[in-house]
BAFI-284203 format. One line per 4 residues: number of its first residue (from 1); for each residue x, y, z of C-alpha. Coordinates in steps of 0.2 Angstrom, whole numbers, padded with zeros to 4 digits. Example, Ala and Ser with C-alpha at 12.3 -4.5 7.8 and 13.67 -1.06 7.14 Angstrom:
1	0062 -0022 0039 | 0068 -0005 0036 .
END
This chain:
1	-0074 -0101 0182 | -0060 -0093 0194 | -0062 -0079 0186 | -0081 -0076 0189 .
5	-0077 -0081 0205 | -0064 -0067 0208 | -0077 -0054 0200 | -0090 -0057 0208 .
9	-0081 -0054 0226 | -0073 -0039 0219 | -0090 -0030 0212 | -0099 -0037 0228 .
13	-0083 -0028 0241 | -0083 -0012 0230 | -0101 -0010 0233 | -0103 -0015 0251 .
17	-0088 0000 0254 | -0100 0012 0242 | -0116 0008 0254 | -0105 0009 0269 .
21	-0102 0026 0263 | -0121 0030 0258 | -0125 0024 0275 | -0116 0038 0285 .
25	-0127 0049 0274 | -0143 0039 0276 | -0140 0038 0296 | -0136 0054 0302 .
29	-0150 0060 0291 | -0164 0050 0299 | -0153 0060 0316 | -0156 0075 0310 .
33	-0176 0072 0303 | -0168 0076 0285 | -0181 0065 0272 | -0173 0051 0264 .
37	-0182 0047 0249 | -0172 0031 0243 | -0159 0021 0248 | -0153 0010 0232 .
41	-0141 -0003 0234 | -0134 0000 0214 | -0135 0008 0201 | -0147 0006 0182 .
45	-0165 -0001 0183 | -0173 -0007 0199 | -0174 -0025 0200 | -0180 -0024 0219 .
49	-0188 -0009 0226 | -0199 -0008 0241 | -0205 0006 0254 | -0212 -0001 0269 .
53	-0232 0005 0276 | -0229 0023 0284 | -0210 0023 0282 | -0203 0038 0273 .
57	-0188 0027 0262 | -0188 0016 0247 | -0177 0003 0248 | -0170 -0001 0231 .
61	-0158 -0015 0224 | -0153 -0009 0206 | -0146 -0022 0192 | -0129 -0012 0191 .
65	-0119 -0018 0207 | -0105 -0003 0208 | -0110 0007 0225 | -0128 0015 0228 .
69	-0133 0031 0234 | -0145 0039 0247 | -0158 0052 0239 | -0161 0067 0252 .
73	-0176 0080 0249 | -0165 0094 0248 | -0162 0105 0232 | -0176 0118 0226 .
77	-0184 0115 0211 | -0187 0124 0198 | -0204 0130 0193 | -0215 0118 0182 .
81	-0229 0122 0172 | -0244 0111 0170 | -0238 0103 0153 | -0221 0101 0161 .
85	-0226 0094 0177 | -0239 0080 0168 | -0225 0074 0156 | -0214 0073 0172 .
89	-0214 0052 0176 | -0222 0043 0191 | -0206 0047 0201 | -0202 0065 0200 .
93	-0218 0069 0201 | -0217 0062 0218 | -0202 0070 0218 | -0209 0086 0216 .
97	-0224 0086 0227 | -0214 0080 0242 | -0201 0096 0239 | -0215 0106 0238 .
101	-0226 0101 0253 | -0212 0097 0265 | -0208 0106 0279 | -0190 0117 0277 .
105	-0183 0106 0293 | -0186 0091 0284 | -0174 0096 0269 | -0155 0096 0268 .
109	-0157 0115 0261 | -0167 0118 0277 | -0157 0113 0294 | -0142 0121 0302 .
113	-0126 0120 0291 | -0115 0111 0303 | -0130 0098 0303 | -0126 0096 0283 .
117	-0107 0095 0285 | -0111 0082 0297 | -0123 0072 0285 | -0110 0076 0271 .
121	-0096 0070 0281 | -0104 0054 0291 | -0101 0044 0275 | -0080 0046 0273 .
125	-0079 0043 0291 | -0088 0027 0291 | -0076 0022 0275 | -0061 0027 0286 .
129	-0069 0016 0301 | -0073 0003 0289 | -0055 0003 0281 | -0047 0003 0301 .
133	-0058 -0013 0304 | -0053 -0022 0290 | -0035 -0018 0294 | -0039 -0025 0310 .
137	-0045 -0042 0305 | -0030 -0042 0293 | -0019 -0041 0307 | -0030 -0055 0316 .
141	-0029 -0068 0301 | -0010 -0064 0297 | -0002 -0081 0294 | 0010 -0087 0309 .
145	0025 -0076 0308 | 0044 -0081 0308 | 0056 -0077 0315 | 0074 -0082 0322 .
149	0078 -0082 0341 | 0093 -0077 0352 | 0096 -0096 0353 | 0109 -0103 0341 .
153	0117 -0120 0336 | 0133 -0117 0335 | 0145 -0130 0323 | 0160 -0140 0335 .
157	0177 -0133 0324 | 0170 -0119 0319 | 0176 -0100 0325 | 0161 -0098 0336 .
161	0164 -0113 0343 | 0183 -0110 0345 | 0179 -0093 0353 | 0168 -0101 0367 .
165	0152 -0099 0360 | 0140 -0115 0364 | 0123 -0122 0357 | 0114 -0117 0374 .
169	0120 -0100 0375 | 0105 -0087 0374 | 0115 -0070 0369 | 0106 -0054 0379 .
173	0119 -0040 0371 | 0130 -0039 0359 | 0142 -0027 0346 | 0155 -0025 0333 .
177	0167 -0017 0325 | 0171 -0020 0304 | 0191 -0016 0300 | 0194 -0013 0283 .
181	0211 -0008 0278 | 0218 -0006 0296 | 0201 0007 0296 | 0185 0005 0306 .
185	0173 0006 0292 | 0157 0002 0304 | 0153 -0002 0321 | 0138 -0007 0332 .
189	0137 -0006 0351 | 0126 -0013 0367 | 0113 -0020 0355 | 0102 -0030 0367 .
193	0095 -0043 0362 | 0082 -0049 0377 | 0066 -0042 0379 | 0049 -0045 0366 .
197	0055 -0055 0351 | 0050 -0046 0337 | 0047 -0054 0318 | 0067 -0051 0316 .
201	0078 -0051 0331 | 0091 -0041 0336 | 0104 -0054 0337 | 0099 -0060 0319 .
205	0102 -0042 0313 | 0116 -0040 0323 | 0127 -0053 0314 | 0120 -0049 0297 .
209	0121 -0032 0297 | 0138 -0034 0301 | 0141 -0046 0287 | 0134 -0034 0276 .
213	0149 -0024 0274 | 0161 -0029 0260 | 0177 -0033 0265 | 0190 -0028 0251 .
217	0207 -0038 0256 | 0211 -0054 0266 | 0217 -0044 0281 | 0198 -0038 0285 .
221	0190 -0045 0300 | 0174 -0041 0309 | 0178 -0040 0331 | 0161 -0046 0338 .
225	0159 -0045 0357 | 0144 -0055 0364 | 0138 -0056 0382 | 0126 -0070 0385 .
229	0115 -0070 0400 | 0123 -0077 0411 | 0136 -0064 0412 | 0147 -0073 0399 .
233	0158 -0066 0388 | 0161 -0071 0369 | 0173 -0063 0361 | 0181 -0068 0342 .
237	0186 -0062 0325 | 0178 -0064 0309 | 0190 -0063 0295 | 0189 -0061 0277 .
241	0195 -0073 0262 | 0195 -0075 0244 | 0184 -0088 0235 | 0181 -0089 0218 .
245	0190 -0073 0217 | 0177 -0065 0225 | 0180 -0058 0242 | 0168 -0062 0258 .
249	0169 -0068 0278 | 0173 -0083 0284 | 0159 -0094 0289 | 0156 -0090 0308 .
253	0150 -0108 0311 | 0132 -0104 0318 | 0112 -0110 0313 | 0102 -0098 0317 .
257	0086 -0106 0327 | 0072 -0100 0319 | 0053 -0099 0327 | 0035 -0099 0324 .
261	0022 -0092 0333 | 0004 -0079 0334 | 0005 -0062 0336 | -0003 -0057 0351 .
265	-0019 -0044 0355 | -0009 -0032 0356 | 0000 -0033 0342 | -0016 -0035 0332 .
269	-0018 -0019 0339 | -0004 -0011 0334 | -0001 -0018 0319 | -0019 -0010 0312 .
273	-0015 0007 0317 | 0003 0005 0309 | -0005 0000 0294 | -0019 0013 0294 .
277	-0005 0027 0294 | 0005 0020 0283 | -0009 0016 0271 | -0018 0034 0272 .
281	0002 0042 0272 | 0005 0031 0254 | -0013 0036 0248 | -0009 0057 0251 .
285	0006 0055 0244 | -0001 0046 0228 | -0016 0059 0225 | -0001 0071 0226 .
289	0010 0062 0213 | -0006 0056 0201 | -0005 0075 0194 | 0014 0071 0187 .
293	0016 0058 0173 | 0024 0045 0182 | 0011 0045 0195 | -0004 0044 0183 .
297	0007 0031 0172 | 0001 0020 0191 | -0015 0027 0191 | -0029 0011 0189 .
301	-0046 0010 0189 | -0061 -0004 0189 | -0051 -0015 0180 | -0034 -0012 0192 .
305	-0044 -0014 0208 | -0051 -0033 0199 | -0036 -0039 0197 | -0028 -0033 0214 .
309	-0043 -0042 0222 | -0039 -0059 0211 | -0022 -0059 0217 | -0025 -0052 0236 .
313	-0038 -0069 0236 | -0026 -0081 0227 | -0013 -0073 0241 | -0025 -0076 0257 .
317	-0040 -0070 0269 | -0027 -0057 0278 | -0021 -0052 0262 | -0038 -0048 0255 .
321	-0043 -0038 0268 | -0027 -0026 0269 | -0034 -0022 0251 | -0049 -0019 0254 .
325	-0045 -0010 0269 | -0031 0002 0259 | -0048 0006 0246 | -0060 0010 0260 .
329	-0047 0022 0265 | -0045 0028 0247 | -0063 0030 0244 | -0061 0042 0259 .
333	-0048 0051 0257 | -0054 0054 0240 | -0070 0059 0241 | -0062 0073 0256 .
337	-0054 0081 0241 | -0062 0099 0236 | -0067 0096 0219 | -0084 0100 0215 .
341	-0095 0084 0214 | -0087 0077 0228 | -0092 0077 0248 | -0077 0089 0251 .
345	-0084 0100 0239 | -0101 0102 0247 | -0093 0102 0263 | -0081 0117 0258 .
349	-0096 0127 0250 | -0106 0125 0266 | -0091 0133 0276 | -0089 0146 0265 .
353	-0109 0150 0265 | -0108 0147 0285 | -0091 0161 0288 | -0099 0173 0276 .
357	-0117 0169 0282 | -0124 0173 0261 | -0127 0156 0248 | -0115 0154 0235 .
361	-0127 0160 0219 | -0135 0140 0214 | -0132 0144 0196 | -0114 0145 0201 .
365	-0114 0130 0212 | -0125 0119 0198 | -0112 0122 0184 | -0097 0119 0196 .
369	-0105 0102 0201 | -0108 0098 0184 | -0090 0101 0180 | -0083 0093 0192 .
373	-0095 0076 0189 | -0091 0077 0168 | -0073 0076 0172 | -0072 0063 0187 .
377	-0083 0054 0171 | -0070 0059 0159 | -0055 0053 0173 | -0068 0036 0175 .
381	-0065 0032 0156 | -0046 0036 0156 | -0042 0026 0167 | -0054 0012 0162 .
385	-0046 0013 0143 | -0029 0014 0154 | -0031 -0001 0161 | -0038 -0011 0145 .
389	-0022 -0005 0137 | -0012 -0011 0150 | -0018 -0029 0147 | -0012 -0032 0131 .
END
């Protein structure tokens, strides 16, 4: 039943990011007075399908739930003679007429070029707006994050304790220095520790980056200098011994106090633009690496994006949408790419036609389009097979 469950809210997010996109399209459009014939929510037979008294549009909800699409009156026909045109159905001989007896203004093939690029390119910028949204509201839901402060309770006997260092010292700067063999090997200076505590704090980092170096002999020792705030000085070495025949440091005698709390607005914030960049940087970078073996090897499709968005549910609300967020993004940045059938296609040959001022010839740009559409069908199965492989 999980597993209905899990396809269902994956089929029904893949297709509200597919209508978010066919949205920019259908808005900008109606802005520019370009006719919209249908707007389908779907894809197959029409289960639902309405156009409202003296509206222009057809709404449509279609029985396969994978995206929609938005239907300009745009592309000239080709001639038709009688015999053709009565076997054409209801539809495109609506089709037809409307083509014929519009107005050029009201066709995509009719208003100013930077108008189509704007129509063409309203719908990836919805997805990357969508995609920032979601990262914003993942940020919002994250769970309460955890964290250590520059508090500690430090053990009575224990070096720390010997060296001064008491269980109501707050620590507001710190260093050190890692001898190995009579060498320094590493050193850290004037790390502060006061200010914004962030998930992992400097004094937390301090002492285990510091204990991170492996010692080699019993002689080795870590000098740690620590000023707390209130101007007092703690100053002790950390030595090395041999347990177990394995070499490590003395304990230092401390328990971290660790913390909980909310990220603030302004972290929420910050974290969604941090995870904008970093999602659209990883998602350019893997477009790059999908044309090499190892990066197709990760290439998923339907099935890959179902079972990320089982586990990103099972995971959490913030989880869920970081995914979805990291797809909307995809969607973009994919459909950008110059490859005929795609948005960035159209958009390129509409610049080229603009700089030159003459139309690419349409035989040319037909046969290009349907090259590019048989293979992104032909990547489509791949990756599908890919993934059904990948299961057992």
């Amino acid at each position: 039943m999980q597993i209905v469950i899990n396809l269902i809210i994956a089929l029904i997010s893949l297709c509200v990011l597919i209508v978010i996109h066919e949205f920019g399209h259908f808005i900008t459009a109606k802005i520019f007075r370009v006719y919209v014939y249908e707007f389908s929510i779907g894809f197959g037979p029409a289960l639902y399908s309405k156009r409202r008294k003296n509206k222009e549009t057809k709404f449509s909800v279609r029985c396969i739930p994978l995206g929609g699409y938005c239907s300009m009156i745009g592309e000239d026909l080709p001639e038709f003679t009688e015999e053709e045109y009565n076997s054409l159905s209801v539809n495109d001989k609506e089709l037809v007429d409307l083509t014929r007896s519009l107005p050029p203004e009201r066709k995509l093939n009719g208003i100013a070029r930077w108008k189509r690029i704007i129509i063409l390119i309203a719908g990836v910028t919805l997805n990357f707006l969508l995609g920032y949204v979601l990262f914003f509201f993942s940020a919002v839901s994250m769970p309460l994050t955890y964290g250590y402060s520059n508090q500690v309770t430090v053990s009575e006997n224990s070096l720390a304790y010997d060296s001064g260092w008491r269980s109501d010292d707050v620590i507001a700067s710190g260093s050190y220095v890692v001898y190995i063999n009579n060498q320094i090997a590493g050193e850290r200076k004037n790390v502060v520790t006061e200010g914004d505590v962030d998930y992992q704090t400097n004094l937390y980092r301090l002492i285990t980056e510091a204990a991170s170096y492996k010692p080699i002999g019993q002689d080795d020792y870590i000098h740690f200098t620590l000023i707390t705030t209130e101007d007092k000085e703690i100053v002790f070495n950390l030595g090395a011994t041999t347990v177990n025949k394995e070499t490590s440091w003395n304990a230092i005698g401390i328990t971290l106090s660790a913390y909980t709390r909310k990220t603030t607005v302004k972290e929420w914030f910050t974290l969604s633009g941090d995870l904008f960049v970093q999602g659209s940087s990883a998602l350019l970078k893997g477009i790059g690496m999908m044309f090499t073996p190892e990066g197709f090897a990760q290439t998923g499709g339907l099935i890959s994006i179902f079972q990320m968005s089982s586990q990103a549910t099972s995971i959490g609300l913030y989880y869920y949408l970081y995914l979805w967020g990291l797809i909307s993004v995809n969607l973009a940045i994919f459909n950008l790419l110059p490859f005929p059938g795609l948005d960035g296609w159209h958009i390129l040959v509409n610049i080229i036609e603009g700089i030159t001022r003459r139309e690419l010839p349409k035989k040319f740009k037909t046969v290009m389009s349907t090259i590019g559409m048989v293979l992104l069908f032909g990547l489509f199965i791949v990756v599908t097979f890919k993934d059904i492989f990948r299961l057992f």
